[in-house]
Structures are given as C-alpha cells and as structure tokens.
N, C-alpha and C positions, 0 to 999 in steps of 0.2 A: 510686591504684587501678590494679588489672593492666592495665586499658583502655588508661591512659596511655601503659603499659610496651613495649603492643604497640605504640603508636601512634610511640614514641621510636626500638625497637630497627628498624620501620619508615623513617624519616625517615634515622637512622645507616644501612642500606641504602643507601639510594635517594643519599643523599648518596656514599657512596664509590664505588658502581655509576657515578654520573656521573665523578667523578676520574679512573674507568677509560678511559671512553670519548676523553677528552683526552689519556690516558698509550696509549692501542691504537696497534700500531705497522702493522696491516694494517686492511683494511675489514671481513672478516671478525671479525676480535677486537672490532673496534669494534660490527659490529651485533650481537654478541651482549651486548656491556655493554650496549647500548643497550637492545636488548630487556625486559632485565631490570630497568635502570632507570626506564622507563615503565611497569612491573608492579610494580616497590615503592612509587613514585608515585601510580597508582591505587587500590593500596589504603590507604598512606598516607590519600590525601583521603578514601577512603568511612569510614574509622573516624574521621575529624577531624570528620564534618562528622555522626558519628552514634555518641559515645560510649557508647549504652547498651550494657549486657554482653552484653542476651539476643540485641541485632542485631551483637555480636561473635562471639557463639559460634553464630549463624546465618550471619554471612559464613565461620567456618571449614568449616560441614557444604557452603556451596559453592564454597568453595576446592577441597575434597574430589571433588565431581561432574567440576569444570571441573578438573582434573588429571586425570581417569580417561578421559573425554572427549576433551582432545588425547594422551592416551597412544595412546589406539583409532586416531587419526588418526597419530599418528607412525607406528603399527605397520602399518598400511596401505601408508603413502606408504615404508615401509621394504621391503616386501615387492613391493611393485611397480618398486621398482628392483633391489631383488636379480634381476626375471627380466627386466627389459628396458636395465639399466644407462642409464638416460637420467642423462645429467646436469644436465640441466634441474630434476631434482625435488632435488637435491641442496642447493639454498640453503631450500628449502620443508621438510625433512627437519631440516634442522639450525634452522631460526626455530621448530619445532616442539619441539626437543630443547631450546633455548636456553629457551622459554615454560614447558616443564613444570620446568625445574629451578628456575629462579625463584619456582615458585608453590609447590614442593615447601620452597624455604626460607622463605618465606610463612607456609604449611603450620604448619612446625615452630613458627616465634614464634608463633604463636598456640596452637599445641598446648600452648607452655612454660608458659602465663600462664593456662589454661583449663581447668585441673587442679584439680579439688573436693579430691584427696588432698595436695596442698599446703599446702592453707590449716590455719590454725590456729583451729578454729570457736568453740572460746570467746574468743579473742581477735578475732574478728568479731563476737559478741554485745556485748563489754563495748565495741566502740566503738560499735555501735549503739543500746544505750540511753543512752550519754552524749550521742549525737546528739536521741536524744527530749528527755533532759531540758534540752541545749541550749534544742533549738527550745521548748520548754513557757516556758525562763525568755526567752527572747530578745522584745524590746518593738517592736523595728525592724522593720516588716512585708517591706522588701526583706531586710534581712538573715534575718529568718526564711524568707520563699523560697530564698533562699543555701542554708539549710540542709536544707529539705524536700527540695528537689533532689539536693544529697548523700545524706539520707537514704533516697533514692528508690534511687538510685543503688547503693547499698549492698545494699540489699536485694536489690534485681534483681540482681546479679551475684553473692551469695551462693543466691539461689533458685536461679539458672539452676544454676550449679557443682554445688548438691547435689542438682537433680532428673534429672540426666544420669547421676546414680550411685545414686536410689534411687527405687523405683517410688512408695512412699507419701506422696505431698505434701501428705496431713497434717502430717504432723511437723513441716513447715517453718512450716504458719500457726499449727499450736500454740506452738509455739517464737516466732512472733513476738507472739502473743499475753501469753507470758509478759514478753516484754521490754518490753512497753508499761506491762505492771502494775508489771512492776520499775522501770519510769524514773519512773511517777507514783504513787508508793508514796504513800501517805497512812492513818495510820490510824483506825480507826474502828468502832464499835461495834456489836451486831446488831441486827437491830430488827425486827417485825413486822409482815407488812402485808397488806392481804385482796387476793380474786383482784384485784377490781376497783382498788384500789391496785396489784396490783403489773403490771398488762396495759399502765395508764396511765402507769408509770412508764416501763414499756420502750418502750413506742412515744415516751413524751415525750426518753428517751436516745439515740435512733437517729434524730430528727430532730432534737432539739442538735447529735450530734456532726457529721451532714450539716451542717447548717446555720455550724457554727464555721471550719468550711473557708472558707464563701463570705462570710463578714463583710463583707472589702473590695467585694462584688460586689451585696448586696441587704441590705434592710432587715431588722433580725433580730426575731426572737420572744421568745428564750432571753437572747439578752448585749443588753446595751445597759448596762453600765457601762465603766468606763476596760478598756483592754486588759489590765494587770493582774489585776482581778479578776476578765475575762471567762476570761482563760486560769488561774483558781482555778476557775473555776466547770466551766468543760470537762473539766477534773481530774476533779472529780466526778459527773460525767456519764460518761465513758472509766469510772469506778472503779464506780459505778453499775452501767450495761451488765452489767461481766462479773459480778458479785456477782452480779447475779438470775439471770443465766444458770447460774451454777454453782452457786446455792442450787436452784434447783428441777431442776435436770437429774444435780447432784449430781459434777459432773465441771467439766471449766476450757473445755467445747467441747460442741457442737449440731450435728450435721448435718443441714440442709435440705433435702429432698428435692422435687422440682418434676418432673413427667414421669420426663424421663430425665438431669436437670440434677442436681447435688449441689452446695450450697453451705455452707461450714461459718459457722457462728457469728464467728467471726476473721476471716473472708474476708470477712466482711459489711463487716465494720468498715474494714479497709480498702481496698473500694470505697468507704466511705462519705467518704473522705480526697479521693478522684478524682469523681467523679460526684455532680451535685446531683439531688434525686429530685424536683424540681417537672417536670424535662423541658426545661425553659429551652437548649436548643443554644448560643445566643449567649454567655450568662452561662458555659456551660462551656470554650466556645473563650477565651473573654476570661481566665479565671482557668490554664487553660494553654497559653496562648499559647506557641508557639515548644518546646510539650513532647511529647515523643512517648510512648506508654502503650504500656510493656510494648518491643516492638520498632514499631510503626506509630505512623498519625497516626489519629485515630478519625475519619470522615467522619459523615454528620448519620444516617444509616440506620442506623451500628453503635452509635451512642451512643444512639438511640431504643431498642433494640433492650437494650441492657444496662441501660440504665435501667428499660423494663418488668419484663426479669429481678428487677432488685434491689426493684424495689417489689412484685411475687409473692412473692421470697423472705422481703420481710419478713414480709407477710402470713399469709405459710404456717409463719414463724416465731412469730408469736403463737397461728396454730391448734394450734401444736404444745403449747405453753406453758399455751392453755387446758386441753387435755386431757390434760396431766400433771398440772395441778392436781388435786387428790383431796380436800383439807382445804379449810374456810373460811379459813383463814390461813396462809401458812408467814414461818418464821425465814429474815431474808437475813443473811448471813454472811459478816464480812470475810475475801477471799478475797487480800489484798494484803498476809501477814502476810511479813516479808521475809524471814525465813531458810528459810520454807518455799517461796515465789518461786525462792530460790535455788539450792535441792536440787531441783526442779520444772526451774526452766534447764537444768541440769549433768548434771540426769537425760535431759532431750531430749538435750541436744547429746551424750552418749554411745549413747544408741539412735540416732540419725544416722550417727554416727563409726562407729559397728559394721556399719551396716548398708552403708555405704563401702566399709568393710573387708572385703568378703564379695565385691569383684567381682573 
C-alpha cells in the first residue's frame, strides 16, 4: 500500500540525513542535517504509528500549513535583518530555512504516493473484491480480522484519493456497493412477496448483517450454526438487502434523507460492518480494539451519537419503502446477475476516471 511507500522512502531519509550529520565537516553543516533529520524522523513515527490513508493525506494538508507558517517566520526574521544586520538572528534564519526545506521534501513523498491520477482503479476494484471473497471464504476468525483490516484499509485510501478529485461521493458507495454483489455473487431466482413480507424482510437483513459482525462478541439471533454455514447464510442476507432495495426503488441505491443528513443505501451497510445498533459502547470498543475509524479513535459521545444516526436512518429507510410501496405484492429480482455486475462495475469506475480527468 502507498502508506508503506511513504512511510519507507521516509525512514531511507531520515536514515541518510543522519550519515550526514557524522560525515559534516563544520557545526553549521551538522545542525542543518541534524535539523532535518529529526523532521524525517518525526514524521516517519506519526505515519508508523497511524497507517491509515485518510490520516496520511491529512498529515500532508498539515505539512502544507506548517510550511507556509515557518516560511512567514523565515521572511520576517529575513527582513529584520536586512535593516538592522544583527548577527544574532542569523543561526535563527537559517534553523528556519533548514526546517522549511526538510518539510518541503516531506511535502513532495507524500505528494508522490497521494495522487488519485496514478492509480489504476479497476485494478483497485479486482483487488478488492478478491479481498471480500477472501474474507467470505476464510474460517479463522484472527485471520479474517487480518483481512477486514486490509480490507478496510484499502478502501479508505482509495476513498480518500478519489474524493480529493471529485465532488460526488456517491460514486464511490455505489461502486462499493457493486463489489460486494460481485464478490458474493450467488444466483437466484425471483420471487414474490407482500408489503408485510417484504418490511419484515428488510429490517430482518439489516440486523443479520449488524449482527454477523459481532458474532465473537454476543449471543446471536440469525447464525447459530458452524461458521461455514453462518458465513452461507450472510451471503444471503448481503444478497437479500440489495435485491429488495433495487426491486422496489428500481435502481442498485436509496438515498436517506434525515433533517439535513443524507445517507445512502450502501453507506448503511457499511456502517453496519463498524457499529453495533443495540448501543452496547463496550462490545464496540472490544471488537475494534486498537482500530481507528476513518482517521480518529471514536470516544463514547460520537459513537452514541452515530449509532442513533444509523438507527433513524434505518427507520426512515423503511418509511420510505412503505410509501413506495403502491401494489399488494411486488417481484424481487435477482440483482447479482454477473456480467451485468460487471458492465455496472466498469461503467462506475469510468464515470470516476472521467470525472478525474476533468481537474
């Protein structure tokens, strides 16, 4: 992952910056390795110690600040000796030129690796669903954490890259939406079912798939056979979900609207991956433990606080669903047919690529 990349071509810095300080033939030459070598260092550790992408590509916008910052202070302490020639500010002047160059080659490694126009986004998708169907088939519960965390991973540093280049982040849950249906393709037949079938369906899908997450962590409803067949049964649960959504809305997405909040359909689901809807704090710290959401740690107020979110939006998801209901019955419709998935993928990821392309 690019993270790595920065965190390596950091470390190769910080490592030769010091060689210098041993090879400096003055004190001067020396405190300026030096300088610089305690600033590849420090950022080294902060991206060691917190590889997710979107708090990488948040420590570049303050790389950015804190370069403009001691530039302002360089040009000062520059301008005040041009009219009083002290020599005094003169080691103050140059620790300041020595700090901004350092942070300015900083700057660039991360610039190099945080480039949306780089990447190659279908070959970001096909690893990503390989990652889903990974984790779907994998029996090991550590080793499936292994992989949800990559997968996390993945995502989030593909989000970040393509929402810094295009306003409508749509696109992105659509798209991840498709590659869910892609990894856990299964096919299947249509079938019919009345309002009150198909209300109870979706609210029974949306607290499975909650509920599948926290297996290791509370007694379940939905699974209680071997983990095999529990992870069959989620399958079609995940396959479920989207089918009633896209049979009564007629599309592969729902937008939820709540005040002044927007949540889509996709986006439910995967909060539904992170957050458990009983409200339980404990049981959430316990299941991500040691994991940071998004770039932060979630304390007990903001996780209260998104968890009522998600249990409104479900809510306000079903009232929507009542009142597009119009018929006694409708046809649910296998929406996982795979070469249409496919054309569906390739079609996102070119409306993405275009819309890149345009800055």
């Amino acid at each position: 992952m690019n993270v790595d990349k920065i965190k390596m071509e950091l470390l190769n810095l910080f490592t030769n910056e010091n060689v210098l300080i041993y090879a400096s033939k003055d004190s001067e030459d020396k405190n300026a390795h030096s300088i610089k070598c305690k600033l590849f260092n420090e950022y080294y550790l902060l991206i060691s110690q917190n590889n997710v992408f979107s708090y990488a590509f948040e420590l570049k916008n303050k790389l950015s600040k804190r370069i403009k910052d001691l530039d302002t202070k360089y040009k000062e302490l520059l301008d005040l000796y041009n009219k009083n020639k002290n020599d005094e500010l003169i080691m103050d002047i140059n620790n300041y030129y020595n700090q901004i160059d350092a942070l300015k080659i900083i700057y660039k490694v991360f610039e190099k690796y945080l480039n949306a126009k780089n990447e190659d986004l279908l070959e970001f998708s096909d690893n990503i669903v390989n990652l889903i169907k990974e984790i779907n088939n994998e029996k090991n519960n550590d080793k499936k954490c292994i992989l949800e965390e990559k997968l996390y991973k993945l995502r989030d540093e593909r989000r970040v890259k393509i929402s810094n280049s295009i306003s409508d982040l749509t696109k992105i849950y659509e798209l991840e939406s498709i590659e869910i249906r892609l990894a856990l393709k299964e096919d299947k037949e249509e079938y019919i079912v009345s309002k009150k079938e198909y209300l109870n369906s979706l609210k029974d899908s949306i607290e499975a798939i909650n509920e599948y997450h926290y297996l290791r962590y509370k007694k379940s409803k939905f699974f209680k056979g071997t983990d095999e067949e529990n992870n069959k049964l989620y399958d079609k649960y995940i396959s479920k979900y989207y089918s009633l959504i896209s049979s009564l809305f007629n599309d592969n997405f729902h937008v939820i609207e709540i005040n002044n909040t927007k949540m889509s359909s996709d986006e439910l689901i995967n909060y539904l991956f992170i957050y458990n809807l009983d409200g339980n704090y404990e049981l959430f710290r316990n299941k991500n433990k040691n994991k940071i959401i998004g770039n932060k740690e979630i304390n007990k107020s903001k996780y209260l606080k998104q968890v009522e979110l998600l249990n409104n939006s479900i809510i306000k998801l079903i009232d929507d669903c009542t009142k597009k209901f119009k018929t006694n019955n409708i046809t649910i419709k296998d929406t996982n047919n795979i070469n249409k998935l496919m054309e569906l993928r390739n079609k996102k990821i070119s409306e993405i690529d275009n819309e890149i392309g345009k800055e």
